[in-house]
C-alpha positions, 0 to 999 in steps of 0.5 A: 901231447898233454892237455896242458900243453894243447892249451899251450899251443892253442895261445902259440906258446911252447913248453920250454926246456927247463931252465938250468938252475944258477946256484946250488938248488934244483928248479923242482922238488916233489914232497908227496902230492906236492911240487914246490918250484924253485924261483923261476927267473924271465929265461928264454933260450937259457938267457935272460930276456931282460934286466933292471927295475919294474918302474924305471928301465922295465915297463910295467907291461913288459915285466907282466910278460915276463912273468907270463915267462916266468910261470913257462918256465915254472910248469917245465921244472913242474913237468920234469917232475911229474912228466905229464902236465895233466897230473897238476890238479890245483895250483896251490900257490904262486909268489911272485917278486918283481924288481921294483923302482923305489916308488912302484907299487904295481906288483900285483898287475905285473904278477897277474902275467903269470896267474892269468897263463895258470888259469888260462891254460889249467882252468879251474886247477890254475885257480890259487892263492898269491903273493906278490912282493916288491924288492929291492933286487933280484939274481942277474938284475932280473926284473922278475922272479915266480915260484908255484907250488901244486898238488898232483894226482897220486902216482 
């Protein structure tokens, strides 16, 4: 087990199976040092876990922990690529979309679900640059949607 997936373990989280695409993508694409993840959505068990609008039928609480979901599932599409999570040397980007009710303006603190597990379980890697954007709807109602890119160890 990686050291990644250690840390994982230590906060009672699994690394999940990666998440079966719903369009025509892939969930990772490695370009040189750099792996940019397709948006990742709120899967667990290949269902979503949740649907509506942060601000009206989703907490804001609760749509932090799905982003914390959403950033799981970001590092599985990463690790399908590389296959060891120990090669992520710096998370370069997150952007960050959350569903919003037209008059919340809390998407950063739901977004900090996912860069706090990234920080938490990478440490000073996990350390990056963010974007966290409201809109108007996402793929299958889904209150929340995250995307990373990273730079890896050269092979």
């Amino acid at each position: 087990m990686s050291r990644v997936e250690s840390k994982l373990a230590e906060l009672g989280l699994t690394l999940p199976p990666v998440a079966a695409p719903v369009a025509a993508y892939v969930p990772a694409v490695r370009s040189g040092e750099f792996v940019f993840t397709s948006g990742q959505l709120p899967v667990v068990g290949g269902k979503l876990v949740s649907t509506g609008k942060v601000g009206a039928e989703v907490s804001p609480e609760e749509a932090k922990e799905l982003a914390q979901t959403c950033a799981l599932n970001a590092l599985a599409a990463v690790k399908s690529v590389i296959g060891d999570l120990d090669l992520v040397e710096q998370v370069v980007k997150v952007v960050g979309f959350v569903a919003s009710a037209p008059d919340f303006i809390g998407q950063p603190a739901v977004i900090n679900g996912a860069s706090e597990l990234l920080g938490t379980v990478l440490g000073e890697a996990g350390v990056h640059a963010r974007s966290a954007v409201g809109v108007a709807v996402l793929p299958l109602d889904a209150p929340v949607e995250v995307e990373i890119q990273v730079r890896v160890k050269s092979a």
